[in-house]
N, C-alpha and C positions, 0 to 999 in steps of 0.2 A: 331643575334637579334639586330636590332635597339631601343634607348633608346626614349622615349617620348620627352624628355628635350632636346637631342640631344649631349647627352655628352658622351654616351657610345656606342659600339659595342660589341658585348661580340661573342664567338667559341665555339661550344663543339663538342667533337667527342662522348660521351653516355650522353648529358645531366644532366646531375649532376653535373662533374667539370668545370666552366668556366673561360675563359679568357679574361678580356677587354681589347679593347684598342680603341683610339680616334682618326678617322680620320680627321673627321672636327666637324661642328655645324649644327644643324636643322636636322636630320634626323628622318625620321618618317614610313616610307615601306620600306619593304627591299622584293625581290620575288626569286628562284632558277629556273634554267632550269633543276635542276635533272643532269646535267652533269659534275658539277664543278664550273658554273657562280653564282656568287652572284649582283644584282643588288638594289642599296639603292638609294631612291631618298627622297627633301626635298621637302616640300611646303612652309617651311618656308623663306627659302636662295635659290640664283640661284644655289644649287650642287647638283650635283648625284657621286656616285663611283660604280666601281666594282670591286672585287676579284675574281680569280681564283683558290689561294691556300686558300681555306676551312675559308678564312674571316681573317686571319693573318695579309693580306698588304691589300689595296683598293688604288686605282688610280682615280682620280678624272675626272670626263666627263663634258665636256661642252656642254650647250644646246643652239643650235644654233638658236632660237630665241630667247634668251635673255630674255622670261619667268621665272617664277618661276614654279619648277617642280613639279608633281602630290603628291596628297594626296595619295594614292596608286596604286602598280603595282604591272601588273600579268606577267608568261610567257606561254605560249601555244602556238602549233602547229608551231612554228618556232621563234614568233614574240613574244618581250615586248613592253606592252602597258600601257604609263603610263598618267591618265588624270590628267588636270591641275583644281587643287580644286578652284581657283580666276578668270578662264574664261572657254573660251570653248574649250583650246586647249589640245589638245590630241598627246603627245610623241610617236613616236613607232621607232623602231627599232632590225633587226634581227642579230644583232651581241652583242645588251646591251652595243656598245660604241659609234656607230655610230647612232645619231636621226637624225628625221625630222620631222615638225608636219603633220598630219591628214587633213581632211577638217575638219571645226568646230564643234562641239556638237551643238545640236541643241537650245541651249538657255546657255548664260553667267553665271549658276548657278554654288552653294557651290558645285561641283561632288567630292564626297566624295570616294566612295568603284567602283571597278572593276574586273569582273573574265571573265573565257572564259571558254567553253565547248571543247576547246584542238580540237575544229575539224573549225575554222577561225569562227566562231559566240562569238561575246564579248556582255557585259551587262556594263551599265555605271549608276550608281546610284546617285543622289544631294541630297543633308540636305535641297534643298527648293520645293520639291516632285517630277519634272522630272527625266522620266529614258528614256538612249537614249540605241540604239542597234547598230550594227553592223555585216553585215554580209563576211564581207571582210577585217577578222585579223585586223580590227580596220582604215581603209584608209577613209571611210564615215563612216556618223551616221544618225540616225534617229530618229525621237519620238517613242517611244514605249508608247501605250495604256495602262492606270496603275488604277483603283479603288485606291480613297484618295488622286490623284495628289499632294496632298500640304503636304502630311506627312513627316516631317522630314525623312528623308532614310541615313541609317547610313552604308551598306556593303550588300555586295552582294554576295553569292555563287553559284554554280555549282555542282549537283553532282547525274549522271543515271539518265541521261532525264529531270531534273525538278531546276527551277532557282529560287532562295529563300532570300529574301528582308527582310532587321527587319530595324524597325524605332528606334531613339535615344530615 
């Protein structure tokens, strides 16, 4: 679990007992491949880290544009994809250490929330009402058609056929 403030990480193996510890500052998403990978990234500082052993140690990743990293990230169908909430850039990478940006979203908005439907279709949500799509694991984007365009859009899910938006 990543901390708001960005001063804690915490571990559980049954959720009840936890354990913190601090690898750096600004953390705010954290996502799992289900296999062992943990991936944290900040919006607030240029870091991200990953763990291997169940969130214990993190290793710190460097983003090779020199952006500031997304407001959140998902992982599915091979790839994490993590969008950048201060422009239009979009992180991905299939190994969670190694990035590269996207081609751009389609407009420099707050992109807030991100998921995927686990089969390379991604959904990218903004606090200033665009939503962009992807249908290639997150590599392009596009406008997606949205009723309310200017609604603050705060996250985004996925789940048996149907993609589900709540505003702040």
């Amino acid at each position: 679990v990543g901390d708001y403030s960005g001063s804690h990480f915490a571990y559980s193996s049954d959720g009840i007992n936890w354990t913190s510890n601090n690898p750096g500052s600004g953390q705010f998403a954290i996502a799992t491949d289900h296999n062992g990978k943990y991936v944290s990234c900040s919006y607030k500082n240029n870091v991200a880290y990953y763990s291997t052993n169940g969130g214990r140690n993190w290793t710190q990743i460097t983003n090779p544009t020199g952006a500031a990293w997304g407001y959140d990230i998902q992982y599915g169908n091979g790839w994490w994809v993590c969008a950048n909430r201060g422009s239009s850039t979009v992180m991905r990478s299939q190994d969670g250490i190694n990035w590269t940006a996207s081609t751009p979203l389609p407009s420099s908005s707050n992109w807030q929330g991100i998921d995927t439907d686990g089969k390379g279709h991604w959904v990218c949500v903004s606090r200033q009402g665009p939503v962009a799509y992807s249908t290639d694991n997150g590599a392009t984007w596009s406008s997606a058609n949205i009723a309310n365009s200017t609604d603050d859009r705060h996250d985004i899910a996925y789940y048996n056929g149907r993609w589900m938006t709540v505003n702040r």
